[in-house]
N, C-alpha and C positions, 0 to 999 in steps of 0.2 A: 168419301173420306178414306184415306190411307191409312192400314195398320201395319206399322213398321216390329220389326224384331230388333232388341238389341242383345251383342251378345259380347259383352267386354271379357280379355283376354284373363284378367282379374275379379276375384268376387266385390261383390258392391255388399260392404258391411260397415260397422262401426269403424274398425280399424286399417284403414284402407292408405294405401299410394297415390300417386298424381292418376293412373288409370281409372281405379273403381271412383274416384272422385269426379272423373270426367263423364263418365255414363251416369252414372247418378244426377250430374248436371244436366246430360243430355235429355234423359227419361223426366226430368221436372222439369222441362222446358219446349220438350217438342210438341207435347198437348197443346200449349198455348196456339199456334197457329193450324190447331184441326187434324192433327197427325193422332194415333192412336197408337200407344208406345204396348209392347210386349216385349218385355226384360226376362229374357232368358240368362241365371244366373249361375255362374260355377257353380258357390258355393251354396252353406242352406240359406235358406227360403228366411227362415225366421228371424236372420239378421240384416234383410234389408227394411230400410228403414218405411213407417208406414205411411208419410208422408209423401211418399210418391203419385203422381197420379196418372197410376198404369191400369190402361185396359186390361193386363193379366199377368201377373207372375208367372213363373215354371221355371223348375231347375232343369240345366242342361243335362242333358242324357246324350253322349257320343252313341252314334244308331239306330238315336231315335227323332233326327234333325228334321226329315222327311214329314214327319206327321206334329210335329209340337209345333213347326212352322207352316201346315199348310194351310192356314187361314190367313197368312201376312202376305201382302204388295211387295217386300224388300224385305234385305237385311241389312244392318251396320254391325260389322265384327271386326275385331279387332285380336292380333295378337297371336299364337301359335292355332286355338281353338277356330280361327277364322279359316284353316285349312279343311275344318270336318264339313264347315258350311259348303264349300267349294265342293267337296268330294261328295254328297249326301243329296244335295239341295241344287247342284246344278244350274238348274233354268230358274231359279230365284236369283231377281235383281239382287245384286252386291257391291254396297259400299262398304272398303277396305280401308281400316283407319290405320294409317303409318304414320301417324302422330310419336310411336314411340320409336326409335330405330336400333332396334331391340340388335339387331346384326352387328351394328355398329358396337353397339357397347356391349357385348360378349366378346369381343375381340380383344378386351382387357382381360380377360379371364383365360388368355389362351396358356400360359405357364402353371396354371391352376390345372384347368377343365379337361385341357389338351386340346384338339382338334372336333370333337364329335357338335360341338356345341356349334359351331362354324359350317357343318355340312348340318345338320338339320336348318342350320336359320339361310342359309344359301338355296337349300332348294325349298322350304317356306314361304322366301320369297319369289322366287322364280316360276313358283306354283301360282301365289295369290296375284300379282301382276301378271300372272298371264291369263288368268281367268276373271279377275274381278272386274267390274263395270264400270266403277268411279270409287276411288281415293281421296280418303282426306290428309292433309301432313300439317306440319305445324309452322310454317313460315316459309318464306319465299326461299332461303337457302337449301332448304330441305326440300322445294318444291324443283326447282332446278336439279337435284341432286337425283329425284325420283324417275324427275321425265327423261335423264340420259339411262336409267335402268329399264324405263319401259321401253325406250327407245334401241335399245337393242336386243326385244324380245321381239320386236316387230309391232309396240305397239301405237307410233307413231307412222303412221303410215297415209298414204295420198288422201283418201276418201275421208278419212278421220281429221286430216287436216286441213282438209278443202269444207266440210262443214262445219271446223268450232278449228278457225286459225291458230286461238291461242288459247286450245286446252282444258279452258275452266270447265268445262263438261267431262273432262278424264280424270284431272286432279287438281283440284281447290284447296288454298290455306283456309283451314278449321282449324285457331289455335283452340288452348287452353284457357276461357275466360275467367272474368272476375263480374260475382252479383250485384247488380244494381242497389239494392242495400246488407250491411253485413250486422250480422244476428247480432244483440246485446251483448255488450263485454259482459265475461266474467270473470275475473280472477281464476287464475289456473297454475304460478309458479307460487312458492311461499314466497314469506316475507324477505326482503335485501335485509341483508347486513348493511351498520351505515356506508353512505356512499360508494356500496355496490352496483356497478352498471356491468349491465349484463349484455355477452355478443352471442347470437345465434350465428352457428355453423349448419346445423342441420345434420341430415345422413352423411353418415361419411361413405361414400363409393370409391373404388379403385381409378376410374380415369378422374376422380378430384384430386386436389392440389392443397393442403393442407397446411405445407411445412411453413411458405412466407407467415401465415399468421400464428402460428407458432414461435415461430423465429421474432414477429415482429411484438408478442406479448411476451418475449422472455426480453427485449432490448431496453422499450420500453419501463420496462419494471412496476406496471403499478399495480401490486396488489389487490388492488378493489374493484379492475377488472375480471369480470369471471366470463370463458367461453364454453357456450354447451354445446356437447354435442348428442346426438339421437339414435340407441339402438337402434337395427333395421330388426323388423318382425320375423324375418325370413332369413336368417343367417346359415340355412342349408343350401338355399335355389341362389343365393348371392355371397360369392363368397367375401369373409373381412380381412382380407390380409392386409388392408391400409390400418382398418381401427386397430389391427392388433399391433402393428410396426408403429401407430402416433398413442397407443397405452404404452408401449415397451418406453418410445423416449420419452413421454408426458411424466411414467412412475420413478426412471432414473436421474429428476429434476424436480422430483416432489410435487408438480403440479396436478396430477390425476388424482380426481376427487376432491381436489381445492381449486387449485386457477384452473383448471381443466374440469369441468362437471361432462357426465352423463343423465339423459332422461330415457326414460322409457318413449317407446311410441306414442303420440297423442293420437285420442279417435280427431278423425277428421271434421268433428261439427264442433273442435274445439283448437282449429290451429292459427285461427286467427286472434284468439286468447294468447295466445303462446307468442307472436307476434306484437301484441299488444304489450305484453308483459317483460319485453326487451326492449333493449336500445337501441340495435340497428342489428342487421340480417350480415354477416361477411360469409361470402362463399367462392372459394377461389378455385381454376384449374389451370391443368395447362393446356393450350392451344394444341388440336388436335383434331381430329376428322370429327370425333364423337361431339365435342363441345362444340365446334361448330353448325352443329345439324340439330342437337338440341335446346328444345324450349324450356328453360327451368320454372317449372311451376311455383314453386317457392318463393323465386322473385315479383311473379305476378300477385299471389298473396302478400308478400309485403307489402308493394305500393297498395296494394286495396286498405292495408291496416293502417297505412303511413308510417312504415316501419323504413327508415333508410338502410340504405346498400350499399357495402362494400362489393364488386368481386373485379376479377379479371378480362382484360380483353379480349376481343373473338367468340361468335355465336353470335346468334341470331338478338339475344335478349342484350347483351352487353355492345351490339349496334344500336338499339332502343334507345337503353341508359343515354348513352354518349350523344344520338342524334336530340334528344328531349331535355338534356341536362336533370334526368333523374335521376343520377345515383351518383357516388366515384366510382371509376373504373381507372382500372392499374395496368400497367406491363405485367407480363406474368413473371413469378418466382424472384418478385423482386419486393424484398420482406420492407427495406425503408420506404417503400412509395406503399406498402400496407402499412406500416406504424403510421406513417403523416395522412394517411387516409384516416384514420381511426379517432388518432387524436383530433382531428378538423370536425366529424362525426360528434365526439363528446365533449366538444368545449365547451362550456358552458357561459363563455362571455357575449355581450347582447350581439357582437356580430356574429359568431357561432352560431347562436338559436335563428338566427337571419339567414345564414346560408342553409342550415338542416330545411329552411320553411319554406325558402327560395327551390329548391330541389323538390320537397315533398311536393307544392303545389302543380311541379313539372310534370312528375308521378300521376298526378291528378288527371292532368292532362291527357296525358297519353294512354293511362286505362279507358278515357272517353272509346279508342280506336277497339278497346278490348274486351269489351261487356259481355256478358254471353249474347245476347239477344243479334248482338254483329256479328259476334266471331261463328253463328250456325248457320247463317244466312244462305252456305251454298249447301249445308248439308238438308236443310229446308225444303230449298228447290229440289235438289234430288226427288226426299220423299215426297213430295204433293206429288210429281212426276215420276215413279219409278222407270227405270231405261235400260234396257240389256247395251252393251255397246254392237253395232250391229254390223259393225268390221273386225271385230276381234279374232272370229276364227278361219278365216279366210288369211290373214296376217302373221299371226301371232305364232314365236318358233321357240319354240322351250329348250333349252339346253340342260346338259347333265351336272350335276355338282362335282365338282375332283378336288379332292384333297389327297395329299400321302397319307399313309397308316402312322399314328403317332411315335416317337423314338422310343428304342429300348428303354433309354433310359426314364423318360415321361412313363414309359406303362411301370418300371419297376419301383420309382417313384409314388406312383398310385397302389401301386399293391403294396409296398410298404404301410402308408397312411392308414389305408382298408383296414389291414393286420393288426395295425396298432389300435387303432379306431378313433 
């Protein structure tokens, strides 16, 4: 029997992201086929949940990787902390979860952050794909996207390709799944005012796209729709400058805090309540390297809840929608193809409830493809087998990160901010 370590980039607690929800997923489901999980976790100990069933807890300790893991076959780490694994634990099999493409969506933050956020996630990665053993990503856009990165660290190379032609041994789609059955509703939002139907936006992040539905609930005019949106928990490591630019125009139209709501974070054993307790899910962006590469987790919970979808074209998830007829999907930035989406969404006339039921059952469908029990299948095989790659360092050429030193004016920029606080 294999006892595998897991070490997500995020704590696994009550209130947790699409990450700690994915180890938590992973850790209650890898026992199932004879793997022995040890969940090394950021944060404390006493907020993971006790329904796990792990061979062992333990909080991570950077320094002390070497000994908390030398009883484990492997590791699955994910995230900046998958670098200590690297650097600590060496000759321990590693699988590298690039599920999130954390590089990629920091490069929204560069007028924010400046530059340093860009040279740590560049040689982060250039570190973990040169030493990791096998990868997980989250869809085939993203797996294509990875293999020309590994590909020009040297890690496609003859011998590597002449025993496993195409790959799946280096790096496998592990998406995001959805549970075979979903825990009892419970009530989670208050009560509607009458004939309030209610739209989940979700997080607002900077490479989202907000304004079309904005645009398309001020056109529209109806009142008794209300759309929420969700603090992020982490409003220091992520910065808000969308939430604060869609308050600033939401409060100069009277909509925030009436047609425009905010919620607090939901813990995550309750976001299928919160799904439940809406109308339809709309999450729109623009077309861009990041939406294209990522899997929105969000939307996957929805179809699990039979919550319908509004969002935008491009990504992996919104070729899904479109090939499966489970959702609308729009052009981007184009606010009338989001009002006629929306309103098609809450008609309430008997062919209305026909196409919402028509699409939902699509949904149905295509999570068949998505279950957890599928979507681990290759990280599975890994752990029964753990495997060093055993051309990697004969191949593999590491290059340096270069970036410029940020502009005068970005540092004086920041030192203003600091000053002010």
């Amino acid at each position: 029997m294999s006892r595998i370590a897991l070490l997500p980039g995020e704590p696994v607690r009550a209130r947790m992201a699409g990450i700690g929800i994915r180890y938590q997923e992973i850790a209650r489901r890898l026992p199932r086929p004879g793997i022995e999980v040890v969940l090394l976790n950021p944060g404390p100990l006493d907020e993971v949940g006790s329904d796990l069933p792990l061979h062992d807890l333990r909080r991570f300790e950077r320094g002390r990787l070497a000994s908390l893991m030398a009883d484990c076959d492997a590791v699955v780490a994910q995230g900046q902390l998958a670098n200590d694994v690297l650097l600590e634990v060496p000759k321990l099999p590693a699988a590298i979860d690039l599920y999130d493409p954390f590089l990629i969506e920091n490069l929204s933050y560069y007028q924010t952050l400046g530059l340093d956020p860009y040279r740590n996630d560049h040689a982060t990665w250039v570190l973990q794909m040169s030493r990791g053993d096998f990868f997980l990503c989250s869809s085939d856009e993203q797996r294509q996207f990875y293999l020309g990165f590994l590909a020009a660290l040297g890690r496609l190379n003859p011998p590597a390709v002449t025993a496993d032609p195409d790959l799946q041994e280096l790096v496998a789609v592990v998406p995001f799944g959805v549970p075979e059955m979903l825990p009892p509703a419970r009530p989670l939002l208050g009560e509607r005012r009458p004939g309030e139907r209610r739209l989940l936006f979700g997080g607002l992040y900077d490479w989202y796209d907000p304004w079309p539905v904005l645009e398309a609930l001020q056109s529209v005019d109806r009142p008794d729709w209300t759309l929420l949106l969700i603090r992020n928990p982490n409003p220091d490591a992520t910065p808000q400058g969308l939430f604060r630019e869609v308050q600033a125009w939401c409060e100069t139209r009277g909509f925030w805090q009436e047609r425009v709501q905010v919620l607090d974070w939901v813990p995550s054993d309750r976001r299928y309540d919160l799904l439940r307790d809406v109308d339809l899910l709309v999450s729109t962006h623009r077309i861009n390297i990041e939406t294209r590469l990522s899997l929105r987790t969000r939307f996957l919970d929805a179809l699990a809840a039979d919550c319908p979808i509004v969002t935008t074209e491009g990504g992996a998830m919104s070729r899904l929608l479109q090939q499966h007829g489970a959702g609308w999907v729009v052009p981007q930035g184009d606010a009338a193809a989001v009002a006629v989406a929306l309103t098609e969404v809450l008609d309430t006339t008997a062919d209305g409830r026909a196409e919402v039921s028509k699409r939902q059952a699509a949904g149905q469908a295509l999570l068949e493809q998505l279950s957890w029990s599928r979507a681990l299948e290759p990280l599975v095989r890994f752990c029964r087998r753990p495997r060093r790659d055993a051309h990697r360092e004969a191949f593999t050429a590491s290059p340096s990160t270069v970036a410029p030193a940020d502009t005068l004016t970005f540092r004086a920029r920041r030192f203003l901010r600091r000053w002010i606080g």
